[in-house]
N, C-alpha and C positions, 0 to 999 in steps of 0.2 A: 504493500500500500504506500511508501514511502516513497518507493523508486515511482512508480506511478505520478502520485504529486508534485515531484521532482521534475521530473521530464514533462510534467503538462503546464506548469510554471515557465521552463527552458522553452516550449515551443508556441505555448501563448501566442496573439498575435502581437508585433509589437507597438501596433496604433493602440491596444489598449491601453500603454501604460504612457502614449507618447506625452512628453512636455509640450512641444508646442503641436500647432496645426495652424497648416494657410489653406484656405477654403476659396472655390471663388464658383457665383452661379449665373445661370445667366436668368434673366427673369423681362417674364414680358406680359404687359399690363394692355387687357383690354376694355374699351369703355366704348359709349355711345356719344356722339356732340351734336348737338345742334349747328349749324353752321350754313348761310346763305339760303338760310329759309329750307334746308334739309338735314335728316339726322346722318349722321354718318359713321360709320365703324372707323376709330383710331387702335394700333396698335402699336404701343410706345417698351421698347427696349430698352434694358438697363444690365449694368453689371453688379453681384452686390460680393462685399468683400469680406471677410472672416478670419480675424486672427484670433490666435490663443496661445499665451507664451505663461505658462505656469498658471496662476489663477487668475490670472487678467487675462478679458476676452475684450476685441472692438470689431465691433457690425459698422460698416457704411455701403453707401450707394451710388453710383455715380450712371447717370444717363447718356446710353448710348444714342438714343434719338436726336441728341443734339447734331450730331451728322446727319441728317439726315434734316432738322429743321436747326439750321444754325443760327438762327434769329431767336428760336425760343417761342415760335407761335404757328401754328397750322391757320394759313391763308386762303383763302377764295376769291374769284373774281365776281362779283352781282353787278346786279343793272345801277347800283350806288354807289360802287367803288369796288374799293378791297372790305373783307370782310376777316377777322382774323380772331384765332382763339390761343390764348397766353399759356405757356408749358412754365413747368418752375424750369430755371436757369441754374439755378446752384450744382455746382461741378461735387458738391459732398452733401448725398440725403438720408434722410434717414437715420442718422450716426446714433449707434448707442455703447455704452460701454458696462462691462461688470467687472467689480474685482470683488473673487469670493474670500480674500482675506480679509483686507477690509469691513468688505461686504457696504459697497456702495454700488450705485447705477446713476450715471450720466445718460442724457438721453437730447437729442432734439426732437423734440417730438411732433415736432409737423414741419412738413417742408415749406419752404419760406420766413420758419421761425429764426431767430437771431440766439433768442435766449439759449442756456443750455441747464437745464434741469439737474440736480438732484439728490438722490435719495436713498437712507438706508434702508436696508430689508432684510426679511430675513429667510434663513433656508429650508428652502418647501415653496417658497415666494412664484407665483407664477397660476399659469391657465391648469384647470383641474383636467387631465388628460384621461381619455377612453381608449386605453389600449385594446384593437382589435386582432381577432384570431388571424386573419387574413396574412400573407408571408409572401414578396417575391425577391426576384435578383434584378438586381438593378447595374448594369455594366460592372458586374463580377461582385455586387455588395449584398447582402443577404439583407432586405429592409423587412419592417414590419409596418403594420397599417397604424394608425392613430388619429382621432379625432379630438376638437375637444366641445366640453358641454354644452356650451352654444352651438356648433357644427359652424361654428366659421372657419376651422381650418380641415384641412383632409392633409395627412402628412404620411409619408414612408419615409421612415428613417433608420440608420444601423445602427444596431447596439454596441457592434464589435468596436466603434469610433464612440469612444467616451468624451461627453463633450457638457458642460455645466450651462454653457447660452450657445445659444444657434443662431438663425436669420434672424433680422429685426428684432425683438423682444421677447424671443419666444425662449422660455427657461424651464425649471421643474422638469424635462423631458430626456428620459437616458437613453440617447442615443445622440448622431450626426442626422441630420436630415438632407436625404438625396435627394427627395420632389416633394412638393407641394404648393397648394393651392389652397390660397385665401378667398374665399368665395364671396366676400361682400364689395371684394373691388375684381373680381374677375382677374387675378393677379396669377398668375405660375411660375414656381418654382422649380430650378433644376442644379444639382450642381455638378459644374463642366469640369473640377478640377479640385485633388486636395493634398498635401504636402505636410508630412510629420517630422520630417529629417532638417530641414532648410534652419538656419539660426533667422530671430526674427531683433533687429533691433527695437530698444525701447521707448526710441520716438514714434514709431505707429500707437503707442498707446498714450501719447500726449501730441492730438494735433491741434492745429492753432486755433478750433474754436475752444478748447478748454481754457487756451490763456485770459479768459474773461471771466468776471465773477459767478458765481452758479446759482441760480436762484433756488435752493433749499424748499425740501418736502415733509411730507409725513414716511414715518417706517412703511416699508410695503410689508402687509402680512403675510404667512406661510398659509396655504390653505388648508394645513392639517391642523391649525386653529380653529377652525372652523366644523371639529369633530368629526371629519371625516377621517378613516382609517384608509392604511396605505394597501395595497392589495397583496398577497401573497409574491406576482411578478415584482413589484416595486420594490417590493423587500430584498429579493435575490436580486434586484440590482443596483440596488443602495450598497448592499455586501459588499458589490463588485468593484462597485468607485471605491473602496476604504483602502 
């Protein structure tokens, strides 16, 4: 039994036990607009980015559609002129940051916002997740299905990629997430690419919007405050992160 645990330790994967991780997805956002007196289908591209270098994590976003509309606005011609519809511009969206030592979260939390948010919380902190039986592969990643209580998100993500925050805000969830889809902005998730070996320096985790005062929150709570118990799954991989 010894030799066993030994050798299953020794062959482990070694993204499980990785310090850092660079992640990068492509993500593409579709919507309906109004526009020269018609609706029209827009589909706006973006890349979103993902480091983790010990217990500090930073999410941002940056849009590839600006190639594509380098002005920052989808134009028409009408019988009154040009008629146009305003994209946010900001080259960094989305930006959120965790450090579970700490244990704070920076966040901007809407794009075109200036301020940067935030706040302590604590661990359990996050959306109350509906692990489903459902299981595929994902270019060679063994995902599992997940929703969460609302059904705003539909996610497949690996367990074998231990990771404490994911895309955007999304935390409490043990696993890396390969796809998904936020269903109240018709948003989809994919990621094209992830990296456990690379050294990450420690200015990715100070970029220049931090250098500004932060406007201060309330504790975010764990939702196992909230009397819910953790599931048998959760249990076996809470173990697993220790």
């Amino acid at each position: 039994m010894k030799i066993y645990i030994l050798l299953y330790l020794v062959f482990l994967p070694q993204l499980l036990f990785s310090q850092t991780l660079i992640a990068e997805y492509s993500i593409v956002q579709n919507s309906t607009i109004t526009l020269g007196g018609k609706e029209r289908n827009v589909s706006l591209d973006l890349i979103g980015h993902l480091y983790k270098k010990g217990q500090k994590y930073i999410y941002w976003e940056t849009p590839s559609y600006l190639k594509k509309y380098p002005m920052g606005e989808i134009s028409v011609n009408t019988i009154n002129g040009i008629e146009s519809f305003g994209l946010d511009k900001d080259t960094t969206q989305w930006l959120y940051y965790s450090d579970f030592d700490e244990m704070i979260i920076r966040a901007k939390v809407s794009n075109g916002a200036t301020a940067i948010h935030e706040n302590s919380f604590e661990l359990g902190y996050g959306l109350d997740w509906i692990y489903k039986p459902e299981t595929k592969t994902i270019n060679g990643l063994k995902c599992q299905l997940v929703t969460d209580e609302g059904c705003t998100w539909k996610i497949w993500f690996c367990s074998d990629i231990q990771v404490k925050q994911n895309l955007l805000r999304i935390q409490n969830l043990t696993g890396l997430v390969v796809e998904a889809d936020f269903l109240p902005f018709n948003t989809h998730y994919k990621l094209l690419s992830y990296d456990t070996q690379s050294p990450i320096d420690d200015a990715v985790f100070e970029p220049n919007e931090f250098k500004q005062p932060f406007e201060k929150g309330p504790v975010l709570k764990s939702i196992y405050g909230k009397g819910r118990q953790k599931t048998k799954l959760e249990n076996q991989q809470e173990i697993l992160k220790q």
